[in-house]
VMD Tcl script that draws the C-alpha trace (Angstrom):
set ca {
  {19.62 -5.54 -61.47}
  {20.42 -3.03 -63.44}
  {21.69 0.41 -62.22}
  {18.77 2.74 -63.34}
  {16.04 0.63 -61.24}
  {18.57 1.02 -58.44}
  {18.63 4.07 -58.33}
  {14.47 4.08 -58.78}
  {13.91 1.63 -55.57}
  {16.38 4.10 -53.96}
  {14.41 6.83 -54.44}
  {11.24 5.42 -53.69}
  {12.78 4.43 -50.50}
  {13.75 8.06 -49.50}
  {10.22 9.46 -50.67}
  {8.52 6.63 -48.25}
  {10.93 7.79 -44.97}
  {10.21 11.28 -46.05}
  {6.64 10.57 -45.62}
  {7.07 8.75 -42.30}
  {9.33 11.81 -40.94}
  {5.60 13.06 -40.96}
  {4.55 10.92 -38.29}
  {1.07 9.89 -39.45}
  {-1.61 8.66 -37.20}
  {-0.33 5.10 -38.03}
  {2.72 5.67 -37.02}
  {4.13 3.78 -33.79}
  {3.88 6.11 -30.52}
  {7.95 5.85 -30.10}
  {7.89 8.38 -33.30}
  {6.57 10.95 -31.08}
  {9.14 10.45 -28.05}
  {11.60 13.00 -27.48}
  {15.42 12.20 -28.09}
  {18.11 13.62 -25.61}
  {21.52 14.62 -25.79}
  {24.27 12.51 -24.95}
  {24.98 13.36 -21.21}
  {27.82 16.22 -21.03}
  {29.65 15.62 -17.49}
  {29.90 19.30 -16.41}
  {32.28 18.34 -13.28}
  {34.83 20.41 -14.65}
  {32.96 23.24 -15.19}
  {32.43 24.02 -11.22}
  {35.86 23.05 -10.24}
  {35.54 25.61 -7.04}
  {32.76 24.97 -3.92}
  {29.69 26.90 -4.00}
  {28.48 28.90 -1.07}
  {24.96 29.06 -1.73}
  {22.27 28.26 -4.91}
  {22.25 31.79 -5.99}
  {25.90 31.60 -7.09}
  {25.03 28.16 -8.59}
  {22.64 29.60 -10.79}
  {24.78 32.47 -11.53}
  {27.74 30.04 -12.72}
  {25.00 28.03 -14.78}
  {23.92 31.38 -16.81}
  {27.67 31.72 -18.02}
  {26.38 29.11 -20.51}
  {23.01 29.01 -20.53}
  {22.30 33.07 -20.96}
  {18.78 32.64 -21.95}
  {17.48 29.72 -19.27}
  {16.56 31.88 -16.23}
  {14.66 34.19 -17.89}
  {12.96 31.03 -19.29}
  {12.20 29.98 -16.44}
  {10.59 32.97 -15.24}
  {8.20 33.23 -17.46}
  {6.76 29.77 -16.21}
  {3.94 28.49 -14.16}
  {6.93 26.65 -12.05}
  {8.26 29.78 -11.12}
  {5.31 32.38 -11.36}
  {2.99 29.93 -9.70}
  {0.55 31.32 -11.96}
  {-0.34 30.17 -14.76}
  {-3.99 30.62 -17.16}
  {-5.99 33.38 -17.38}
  {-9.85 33.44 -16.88}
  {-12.42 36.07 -16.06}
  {-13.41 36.10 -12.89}
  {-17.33 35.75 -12.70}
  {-18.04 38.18 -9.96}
  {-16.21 40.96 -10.87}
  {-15.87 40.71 -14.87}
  {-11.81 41.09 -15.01}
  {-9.62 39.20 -16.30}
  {-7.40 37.72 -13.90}
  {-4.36 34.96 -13.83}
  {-4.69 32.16 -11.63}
  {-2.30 29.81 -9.65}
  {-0.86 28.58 -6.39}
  {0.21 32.21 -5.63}
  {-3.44 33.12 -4.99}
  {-5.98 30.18 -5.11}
  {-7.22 28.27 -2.09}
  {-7.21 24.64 -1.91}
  {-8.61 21.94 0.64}
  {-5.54 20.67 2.06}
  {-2.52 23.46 3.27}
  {-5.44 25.93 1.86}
  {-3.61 28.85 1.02}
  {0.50 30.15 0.83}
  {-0.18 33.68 2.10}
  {1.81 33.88 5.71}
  {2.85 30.65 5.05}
  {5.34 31.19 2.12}
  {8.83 29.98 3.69}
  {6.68 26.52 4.27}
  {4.86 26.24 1.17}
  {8.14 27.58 -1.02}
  {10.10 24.27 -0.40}
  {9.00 23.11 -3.77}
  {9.04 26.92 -5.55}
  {11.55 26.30 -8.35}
  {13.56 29.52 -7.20}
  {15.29 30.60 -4.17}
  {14.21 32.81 -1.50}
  {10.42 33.20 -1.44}
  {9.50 34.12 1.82}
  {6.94 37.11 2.37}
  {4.94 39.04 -0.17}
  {7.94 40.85 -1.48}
  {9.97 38.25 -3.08}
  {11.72 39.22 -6.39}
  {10.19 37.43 -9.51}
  {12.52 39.26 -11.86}
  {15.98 38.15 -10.28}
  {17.69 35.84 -12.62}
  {20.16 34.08 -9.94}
  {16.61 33.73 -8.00}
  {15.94 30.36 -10.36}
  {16.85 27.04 -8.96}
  {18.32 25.23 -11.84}
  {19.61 22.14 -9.54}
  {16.32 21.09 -8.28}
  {15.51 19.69 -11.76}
  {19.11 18.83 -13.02}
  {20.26 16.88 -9.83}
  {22.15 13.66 -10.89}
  {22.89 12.74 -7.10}
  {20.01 12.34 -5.69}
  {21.70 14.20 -2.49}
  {19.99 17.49 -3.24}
  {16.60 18.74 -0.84}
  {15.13 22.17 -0.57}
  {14.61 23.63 2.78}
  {12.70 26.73 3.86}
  {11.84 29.29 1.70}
  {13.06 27.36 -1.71}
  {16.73 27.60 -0.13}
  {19.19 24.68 -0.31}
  {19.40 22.59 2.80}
  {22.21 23.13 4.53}
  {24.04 19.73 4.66}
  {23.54 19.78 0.34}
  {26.85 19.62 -1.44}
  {26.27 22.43 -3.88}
  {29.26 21.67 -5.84}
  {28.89 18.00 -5.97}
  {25.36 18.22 -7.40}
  {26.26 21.65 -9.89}
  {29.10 18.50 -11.31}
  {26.18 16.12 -11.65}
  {23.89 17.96 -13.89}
  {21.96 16.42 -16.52}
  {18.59 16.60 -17.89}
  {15.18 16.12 -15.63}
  {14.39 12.27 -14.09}
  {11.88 11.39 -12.37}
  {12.74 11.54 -9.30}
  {13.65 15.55 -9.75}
  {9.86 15.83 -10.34}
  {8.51 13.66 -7.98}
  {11.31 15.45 -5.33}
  {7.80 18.09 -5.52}
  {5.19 16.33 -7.31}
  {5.33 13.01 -5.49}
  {5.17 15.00 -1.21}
  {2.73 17.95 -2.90}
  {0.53 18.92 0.20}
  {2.87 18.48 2.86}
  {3.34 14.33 2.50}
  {4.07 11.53 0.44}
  {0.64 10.82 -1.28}
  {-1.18 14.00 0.02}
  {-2.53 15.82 -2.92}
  {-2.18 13.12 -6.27}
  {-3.75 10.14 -5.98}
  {-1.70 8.90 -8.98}
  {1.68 10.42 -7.78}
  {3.99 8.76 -5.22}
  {7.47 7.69 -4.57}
  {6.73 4.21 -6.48}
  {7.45 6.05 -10.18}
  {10.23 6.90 -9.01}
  {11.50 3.20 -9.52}
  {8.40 1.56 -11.06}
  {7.54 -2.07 -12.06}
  {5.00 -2.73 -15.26}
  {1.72 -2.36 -12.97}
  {2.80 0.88 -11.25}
  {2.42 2.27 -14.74}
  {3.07 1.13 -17.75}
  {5.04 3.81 -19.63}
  {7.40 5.04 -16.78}
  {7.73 0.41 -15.54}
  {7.68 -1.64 -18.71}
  {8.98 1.28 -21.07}
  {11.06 3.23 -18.74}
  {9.96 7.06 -20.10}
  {10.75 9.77 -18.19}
  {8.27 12.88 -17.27}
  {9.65 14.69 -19.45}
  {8.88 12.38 -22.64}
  {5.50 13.52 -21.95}
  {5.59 16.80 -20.32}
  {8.51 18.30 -22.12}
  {8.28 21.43 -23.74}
  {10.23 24.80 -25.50}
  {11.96 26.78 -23.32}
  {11.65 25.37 -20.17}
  {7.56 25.64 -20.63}
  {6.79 22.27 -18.91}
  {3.72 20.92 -20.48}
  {0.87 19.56 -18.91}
  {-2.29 20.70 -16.61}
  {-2.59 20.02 -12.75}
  {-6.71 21.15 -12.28}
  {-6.38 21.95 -9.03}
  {-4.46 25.65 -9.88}
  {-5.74 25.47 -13.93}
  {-8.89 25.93 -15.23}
  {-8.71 25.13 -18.63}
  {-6.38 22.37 -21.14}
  {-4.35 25.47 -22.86}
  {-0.76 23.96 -23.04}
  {-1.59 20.33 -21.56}
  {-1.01 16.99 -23.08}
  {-2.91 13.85 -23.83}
  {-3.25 10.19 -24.61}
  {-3.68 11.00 -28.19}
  {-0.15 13.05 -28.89}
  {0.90 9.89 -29.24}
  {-1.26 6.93 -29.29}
  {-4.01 6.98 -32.41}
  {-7.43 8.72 -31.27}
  {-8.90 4.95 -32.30}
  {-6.37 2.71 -31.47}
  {-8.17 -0.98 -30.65}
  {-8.82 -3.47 -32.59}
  {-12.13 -3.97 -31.79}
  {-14.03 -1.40 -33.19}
  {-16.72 -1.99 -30.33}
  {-13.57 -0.81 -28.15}
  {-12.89 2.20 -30.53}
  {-16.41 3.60 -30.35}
  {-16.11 4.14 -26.56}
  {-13.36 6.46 -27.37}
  {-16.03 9.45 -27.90}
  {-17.55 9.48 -24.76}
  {-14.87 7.70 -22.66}
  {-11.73 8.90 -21.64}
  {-8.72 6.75 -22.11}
  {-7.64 6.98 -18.42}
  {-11.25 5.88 -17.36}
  {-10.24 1.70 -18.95}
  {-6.78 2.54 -18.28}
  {-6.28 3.56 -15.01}
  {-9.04 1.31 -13.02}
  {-7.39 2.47 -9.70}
  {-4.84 4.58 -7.93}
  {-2.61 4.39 -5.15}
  {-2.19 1.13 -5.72}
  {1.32 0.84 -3.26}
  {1.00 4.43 -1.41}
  {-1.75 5.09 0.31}
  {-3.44 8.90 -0.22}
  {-4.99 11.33 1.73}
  {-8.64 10.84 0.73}
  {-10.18 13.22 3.96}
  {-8.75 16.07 5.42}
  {-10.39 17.39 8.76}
  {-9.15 20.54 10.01}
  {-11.85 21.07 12.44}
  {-10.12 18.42 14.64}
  {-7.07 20.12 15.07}
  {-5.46 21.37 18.27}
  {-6.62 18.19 20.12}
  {-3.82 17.83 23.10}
  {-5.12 14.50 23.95}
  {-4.95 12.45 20.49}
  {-1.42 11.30 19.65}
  {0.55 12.05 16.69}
  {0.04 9.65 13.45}
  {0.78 10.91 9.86}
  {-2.05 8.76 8.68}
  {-4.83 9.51 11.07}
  {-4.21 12.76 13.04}
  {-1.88 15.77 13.63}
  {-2.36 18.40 16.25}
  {-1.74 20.86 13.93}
  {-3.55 19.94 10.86}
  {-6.48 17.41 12.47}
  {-7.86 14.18 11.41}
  {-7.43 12.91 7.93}
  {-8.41 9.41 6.31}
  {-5.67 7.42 3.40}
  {-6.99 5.04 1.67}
  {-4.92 2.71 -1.25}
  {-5.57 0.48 -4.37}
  {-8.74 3.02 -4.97}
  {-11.81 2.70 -7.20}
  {-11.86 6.54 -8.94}
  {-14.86 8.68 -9.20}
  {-16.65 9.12 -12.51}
  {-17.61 11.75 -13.75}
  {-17.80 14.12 -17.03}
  {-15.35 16.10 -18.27}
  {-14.93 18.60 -20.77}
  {-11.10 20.24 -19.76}
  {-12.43 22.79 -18.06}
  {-13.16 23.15 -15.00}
  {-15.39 26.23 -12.29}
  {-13.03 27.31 -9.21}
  {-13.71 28.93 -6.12}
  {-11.94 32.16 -6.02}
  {-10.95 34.31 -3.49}
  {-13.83 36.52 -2.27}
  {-16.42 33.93 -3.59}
  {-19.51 33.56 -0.70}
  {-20.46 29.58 -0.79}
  {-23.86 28.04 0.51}
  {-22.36 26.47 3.85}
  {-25.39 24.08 3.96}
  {-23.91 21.68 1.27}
  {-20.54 20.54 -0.35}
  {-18.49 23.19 -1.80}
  {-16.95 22.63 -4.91}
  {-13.79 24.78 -5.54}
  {-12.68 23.19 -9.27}
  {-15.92 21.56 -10.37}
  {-15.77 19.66 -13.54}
  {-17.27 20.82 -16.21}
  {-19.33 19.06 -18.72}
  {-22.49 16.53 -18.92}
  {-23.65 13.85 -21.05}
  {-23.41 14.75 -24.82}
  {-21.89 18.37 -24.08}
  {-18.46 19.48 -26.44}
  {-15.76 17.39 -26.01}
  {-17.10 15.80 -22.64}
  {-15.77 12.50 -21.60}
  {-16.24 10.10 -18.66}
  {-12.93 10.43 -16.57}
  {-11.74 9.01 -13.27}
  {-10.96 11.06 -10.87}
  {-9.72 11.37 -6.85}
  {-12.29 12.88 -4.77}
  {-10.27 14.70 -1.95}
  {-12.72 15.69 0.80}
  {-12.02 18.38 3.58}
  {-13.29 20.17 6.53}
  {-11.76 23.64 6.38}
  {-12.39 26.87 8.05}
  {-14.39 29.75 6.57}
  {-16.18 33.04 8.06}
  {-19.80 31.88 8.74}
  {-21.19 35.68 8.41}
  {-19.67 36.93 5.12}
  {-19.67 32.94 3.54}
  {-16.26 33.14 2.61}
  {-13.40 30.99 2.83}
  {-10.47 32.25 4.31}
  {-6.64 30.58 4.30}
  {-5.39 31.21 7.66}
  {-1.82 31.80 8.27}
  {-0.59 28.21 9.63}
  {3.30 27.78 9.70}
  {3.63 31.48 9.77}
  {5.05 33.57 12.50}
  {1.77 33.71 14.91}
  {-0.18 31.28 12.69}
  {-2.43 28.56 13.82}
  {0.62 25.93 14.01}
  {2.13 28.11 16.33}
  {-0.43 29.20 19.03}
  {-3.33 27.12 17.85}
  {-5.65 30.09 17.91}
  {-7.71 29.75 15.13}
  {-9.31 33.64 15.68}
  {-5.85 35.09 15.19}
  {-4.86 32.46 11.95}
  {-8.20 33.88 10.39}
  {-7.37 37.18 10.54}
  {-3.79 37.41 9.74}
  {-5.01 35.41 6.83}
  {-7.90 37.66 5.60}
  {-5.83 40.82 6.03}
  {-2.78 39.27 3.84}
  {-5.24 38.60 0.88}
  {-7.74 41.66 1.08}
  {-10.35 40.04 2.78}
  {-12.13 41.11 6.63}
  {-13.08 38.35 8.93}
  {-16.22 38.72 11.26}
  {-14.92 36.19 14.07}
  {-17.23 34.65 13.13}
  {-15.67 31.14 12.35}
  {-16.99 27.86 11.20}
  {-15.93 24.72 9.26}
  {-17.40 23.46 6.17}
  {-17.40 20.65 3.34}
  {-15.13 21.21 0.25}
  {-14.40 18.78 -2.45}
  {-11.44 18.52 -4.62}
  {-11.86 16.60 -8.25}
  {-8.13 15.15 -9.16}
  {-8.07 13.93 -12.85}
  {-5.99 10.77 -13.10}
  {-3.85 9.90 -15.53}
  {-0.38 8.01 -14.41}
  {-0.53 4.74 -12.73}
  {-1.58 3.38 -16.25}
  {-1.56 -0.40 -16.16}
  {-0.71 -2.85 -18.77}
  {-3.44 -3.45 -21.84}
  {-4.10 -6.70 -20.20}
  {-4.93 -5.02 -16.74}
  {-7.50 -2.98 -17.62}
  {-10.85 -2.61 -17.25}
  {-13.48 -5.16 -18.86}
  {-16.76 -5.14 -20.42}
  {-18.37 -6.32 -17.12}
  {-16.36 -4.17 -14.66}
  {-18.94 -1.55 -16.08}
  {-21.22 -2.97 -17.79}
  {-23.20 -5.87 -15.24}
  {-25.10 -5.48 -12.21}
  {-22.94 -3.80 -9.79}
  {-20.85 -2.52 -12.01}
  {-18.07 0.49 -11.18}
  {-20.45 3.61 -12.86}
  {-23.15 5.03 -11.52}
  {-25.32 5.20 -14.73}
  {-28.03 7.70 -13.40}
  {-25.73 9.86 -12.45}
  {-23.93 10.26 -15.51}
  {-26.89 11.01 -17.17}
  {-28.57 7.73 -18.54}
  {-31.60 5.89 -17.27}
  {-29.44 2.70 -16.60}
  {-26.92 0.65 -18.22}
  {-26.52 1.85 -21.61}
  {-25.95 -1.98 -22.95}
  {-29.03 -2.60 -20.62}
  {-31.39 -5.18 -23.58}
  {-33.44 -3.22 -25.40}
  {-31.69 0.45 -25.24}
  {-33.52 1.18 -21.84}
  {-30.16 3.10 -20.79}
  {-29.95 5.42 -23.70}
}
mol new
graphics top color blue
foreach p $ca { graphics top sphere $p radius 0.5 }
foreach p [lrange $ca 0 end-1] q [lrange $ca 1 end] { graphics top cylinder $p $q radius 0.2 }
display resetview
């Protein structure tokens, strides 16, 4: 051949991968995966022991100037995270963990040395803890190699934790430094995420797909800039500003059956994808506080604690359906509720042909939990805080300690009501062969409830009758 069409089909060649660096919708989903650094063993750069996580962190910033005050400036650390007006009161307000109330441990104020195990810093244990202390970030908790390293009380290392050892072992995130939080969320293995447990740690194909047959990490997903992890959990966030999905990597049409492909506007791809959770690990599905205090039931992590009440797990789960625009309503603090039915404190939002709604599965998590019967508020009561309700069971005194921490008065007047949790799922994704079928939705006793999502019946019912 002679050299000047060499040099053409050359060319050519580089124009075509400079197209592909674009990563068009065609493009395989490995395009979009993150590539890592090879590992740099930092053993010799902590070649002394280390007394305590704060000097850790300290040593760490010799190189990495910038990361703590990355970190910082996080949800992770701030445990708060978007901002939304609140309804009643017209300001605009941030919202997260640090002052939301939820239907399982219900609130962190008085209870911050307990709840702060999985706070990404050190030493967050009253009202007064120091956001703006850089040696305050926990850099091991996510960079463990060792697998040896826990959090104790307050974010603080446990004691018998060979600081040195893991500082040596640092490398980028794995799953299990996520799921070291994300998997016991809630106080227990299972408690809060239906589709979160120990088995992603070490998953096979069906536990899900990506993390089993393709071996990603969280962070191919959920990585971000600057230590701005990406992602939304909906029980603290109210809206999909920095969160991820399906389509940042897989096409927004991606079957070959264009019957399939059509589904994709009012379906979402979790609701096929994901036809049911807590498939090896059971979940906490009912939460009971009203029980609690009972001296005569024994002790059983799955069916009752004196000091948290009766709860219900259930495994290999059928989700909830429901639409689902991103957003979602929450209960805020100072809210009054209508004790005579559920309460809803992160509603879905969205309804049959509404903006962006979709049909998405999601874990129900249902609760009994104490509120003020005269002012119709709910209150988190101090629990595993000095004097709180874990400590002399009075549920009077928990109330109040609790109201006063967070602005709030209590009448004595107390009283339990329903609350309901919606969980969207999306891990535990199961192989394309796994999921769900025309007939698992569409035939007479089918998964959806068709009236309730808006249509007269079956929308493939013969003759359009469900439209």
């Amino acid at each position: 051949m002679p050299k000047k069409v060499l040099v053409i089909v050359v060319a050519a060649v580089v124009v075509i991968g400079g197209f592909l660096l674009l990563k068009p919708k065609s493009a395989s989903p490995w395009d979009k995966i993150p590539s890592y650094r090879p590992h740099l063993d930092h053993a010799s750069f902590f070649p002394d022991p280390i007394a305590s996580g704060q000097e850790a962190t300290k040593q760490c910033l010799t190189c990495h100037p910038d990361s703590s005050k990355e970190v910082m400036a996080t949800a992770h650390f701030q445990w708060l995270g978007d901002t939304m007006q609140n309804p009643r009161t017209g300001q605009e307000i941030k919202v997260g963990k640090k002052n939301l109330i939820n239907n399982f441990c219900i609130g962190i104020d008085g209870n911050w040395p307990s709840c702060t195990r999985c706070h990404a810093g050190y030493g967050w244990s009253d009202d007064k803890y120091d956001f703006d202390e850089q040696t305050n970030v926990d850099c091991l908790v996510c960079h463990d190699r060792t697998g040896t390293y826990k959090k104790g009380p307050s974010g603080m290392p446990a004691k018998d934790v060979d600081l040195q050892a893991v500082a040596k072992s640092v490398g980028f995130p794995r799953r299990d430094n996520c799921g070291g939080c994300h998997h016991y969320g809630g106080g227990g293995l299972g408690v809060k995420h239906g589709d979160l447990d120990a088995t992603l740690d070490n998953p096979n194909d069906y536990d899900d797909v990506h993390m089993g047959r393709h071996n990603m990490l969280c962070i191919d997903c959920h990585g971000g800039k600057k230590h701005q992890i990406m992602g939304k959990g909906y029980s603290v966030s109210v809206n999909p500003q920095n969160g991820i999905a399906c389509t940042d990597c897989h096409e927004e049409k991606p079957h070959a059956d264009s019957r399939i492909n059509d589904h994709t506007d009012a379906v979402a791809c979790q609701t096929c994808h994901i036809p049911t959770f807590a498939n090896r690990v059971p979940t906490k599905m009912v939460w009971d506080w009203s029980k609690a205090g009972d001296d005569s039931r024994k002790d059983d992590v799955h069916n009752y604690l004196k000091i948290k009440g009766e709860f219900v797990y259930d495994s290999a789960v059928i989700p909830a359906y429901e639409w689902f625009d991103m957003t979602v309503d929450r209960y805020l603090l100072g809210d009054t509720i209508d004790d005579t039915k559920m309460v809803d404190l992160n509603r879905p939002r969205g309804q049959r042909g509404s903006p962006g709604a979709k049909i998405w599965p999601f874990k129900l998590h249902l609760a009994k939990q104490p509120y003020d019967k005269e002012s119709k508020m709910l209150i988190p009561p101090v629990t595993a805080g000095k004097g709180g309700y874990w400590h002399e069971f009075d549920w009077d005194k928990a109330m109040g300690m609790g109201a006063k921490l967070v602005g709030l008065e209590y009448s004595g007047q107390l009283g339990f009501v329903e609350t309901r949790m919606h969980w969207p799922l999306s891990h535990m994704v199961v192989p394309a062969e796994q999921a769900l079928q025309c007939n698992d939705c569409h035939s007479q006793g089918g998964r959806m409830d068709w009236k309730a999502l808006g249509y007269g019946a079956d929308p493939m019912d013969v003759g359009g009758r469900g439209k």
